[in-house]
C-alpha positions, -999 to +999 in steps of 0.1 A: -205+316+244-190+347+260-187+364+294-187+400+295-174+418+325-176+454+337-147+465+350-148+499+376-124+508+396-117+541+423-152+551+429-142+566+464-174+565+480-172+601+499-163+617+469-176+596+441-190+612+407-232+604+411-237+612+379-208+586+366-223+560+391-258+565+373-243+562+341-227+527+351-258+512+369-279+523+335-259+499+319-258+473+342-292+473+340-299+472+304-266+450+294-269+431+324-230+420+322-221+386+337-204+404+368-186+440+379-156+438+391-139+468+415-104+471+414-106+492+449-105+524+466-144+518+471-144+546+498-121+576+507-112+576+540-130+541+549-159+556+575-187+536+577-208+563+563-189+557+527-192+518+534-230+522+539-233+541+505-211+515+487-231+486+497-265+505+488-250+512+449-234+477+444-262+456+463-286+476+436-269+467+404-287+428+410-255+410+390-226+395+412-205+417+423-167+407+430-140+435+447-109+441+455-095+465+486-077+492+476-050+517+501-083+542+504-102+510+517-085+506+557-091+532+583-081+565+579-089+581+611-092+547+634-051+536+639-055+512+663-082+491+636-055+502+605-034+481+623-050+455+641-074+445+611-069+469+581-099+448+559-126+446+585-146+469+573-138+458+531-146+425+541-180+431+560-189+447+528-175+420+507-196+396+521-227+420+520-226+424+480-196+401+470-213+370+453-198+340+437-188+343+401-181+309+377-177+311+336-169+290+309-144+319+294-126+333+323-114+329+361-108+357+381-077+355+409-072+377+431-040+397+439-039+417+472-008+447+467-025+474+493-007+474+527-011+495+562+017+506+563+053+512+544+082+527+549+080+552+526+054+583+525+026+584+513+011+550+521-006+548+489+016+532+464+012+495+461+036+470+478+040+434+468+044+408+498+060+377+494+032+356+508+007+375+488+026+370+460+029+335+466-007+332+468-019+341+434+010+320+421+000+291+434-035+296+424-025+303+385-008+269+385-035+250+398-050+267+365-026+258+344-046+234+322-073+251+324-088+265+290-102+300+307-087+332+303-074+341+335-076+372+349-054+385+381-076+414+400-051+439+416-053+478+431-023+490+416-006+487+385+025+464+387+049+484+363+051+522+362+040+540+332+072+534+316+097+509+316+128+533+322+109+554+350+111+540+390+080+519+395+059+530+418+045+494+430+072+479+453+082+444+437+061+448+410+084+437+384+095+403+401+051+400+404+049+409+369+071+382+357+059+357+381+025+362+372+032+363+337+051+328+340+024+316+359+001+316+330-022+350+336-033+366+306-039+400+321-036+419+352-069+445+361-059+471+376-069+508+392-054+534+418-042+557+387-074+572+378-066+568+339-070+541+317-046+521+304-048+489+283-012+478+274+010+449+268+040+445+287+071+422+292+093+414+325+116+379+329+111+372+292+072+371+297+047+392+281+011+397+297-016+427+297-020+457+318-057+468+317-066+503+338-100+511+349-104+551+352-122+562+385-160+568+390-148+600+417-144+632+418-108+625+420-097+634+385-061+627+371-039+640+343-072+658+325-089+622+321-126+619+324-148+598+344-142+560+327-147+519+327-142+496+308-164+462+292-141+435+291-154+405+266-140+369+268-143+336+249-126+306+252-103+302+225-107+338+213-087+371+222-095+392+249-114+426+246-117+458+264-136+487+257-128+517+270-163+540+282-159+576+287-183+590+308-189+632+302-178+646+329 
């Protein structure tokens, strides 16, 4: 048996690509994958107009639906609610479309690196809090027997493109190892708009970085429109394949 998974990410609902989203719901329908997953930045700025068009497109696609915020995902123009309650608009959508999601090959665990605010500018770059940290940690061990391929759902990347460059996710090193010890087998990932699929090593541990591209607008460093099918079997090593979509 195998679970196969589509994994989007960055569709910016505001500014997403239609004709990328058609192209992704055509498959959906005729694959009819085990679950999407959305690494977030579902919207642009957050408004409730974007929020209504997200849950239109992901309540259509009729297979369970599991997503993660991302920094374009709390209020842009409402302060006071960035503050207050960053996610309340994420998670009224999250429990409109989100549905449950159980396999025999793979668990997904979620990893939450998007913050309100930071101390440096822009606020887009992911940050790693101790307690969320902790968190996804904690969850892996309870795993730790367990025969599934397990999968850690983050925003942001946790290295930088290169392992002599500044990363650009605060703490994302010390998560990196952590998770890696912890027993994940691969971290998905978005924010950067290009796709990457990579192995990578921190604390002595090794574990895979797989990118979604973005279904926006929004395009980065001359990549197109992209997603990716991720395959899993127990016992058997991971895939992903990489779909271009013409822009």
């Amino acid at each position: 048996m195998t679970t196969r998974l589509f994994h989007i990410s960055d569709v910016h609902f505001g500014v997403e690509n239609r004709a990328a989203l058609a192209e992704v719901a055509r498959a959906v329908a005729a694959e009819q994958p085990d679950a999407v997953i959305c690494t977030g930045d579902l919207t642009q700025r957050a408004k409730h107009s974007e929020y209504a068009a997200a849950r239109a497109w992901f309540a259509g696609l009729g297979v369970p639906v599991i997503l993660q915020p991302g920094n374009h995902d709390m209020p842009y123009y409402n302060p006071w609610e960035r503050f207050a309650d960053p996610f309340r608009r994420y998670r009224a959508l999250d429990a409109a479309v989100g549905r449950s999601f159980v396999s025999e090959d793979v668990v997904l665990v979620p990893f939450l690196t998007t913050v309100p605010a930071q101390w440096r500018f822009p606020w887009s770059d992911g940050v790693v809090k101790a307690p969320a940290l902790a968190q996804t940690v904690a969850a892996l061990q309870d795993l730790k027997d367990d025969p599934r391929h397990k999968l850690v759902l983050a925003h942001h990347p946790l290295l930088g493109p290169h392992d002599e460059g500044k990363n650009p996710t605060i703490g994302g090193d010390a998560a990196f190892a952590a998770l890696a010890a912890a027993g994940a087998d691969a971290v998905l990932s978005g924010h950067v708009h290009v796709p990457l699929d990579e192995v990578r090593s921190r604390g002595g541990h090794a574990m895979r970085m797989i990118g979604a591209g973005t279904l926006s607008t929004r395009l980065r460093h001359g990549a197109p429109p992209s997603y990716r099918v991720i395959t899993a079997a127990r016992g058997q090593p991971l895939t992903s394949e990489l779909r271009v979509i013409a822009a």
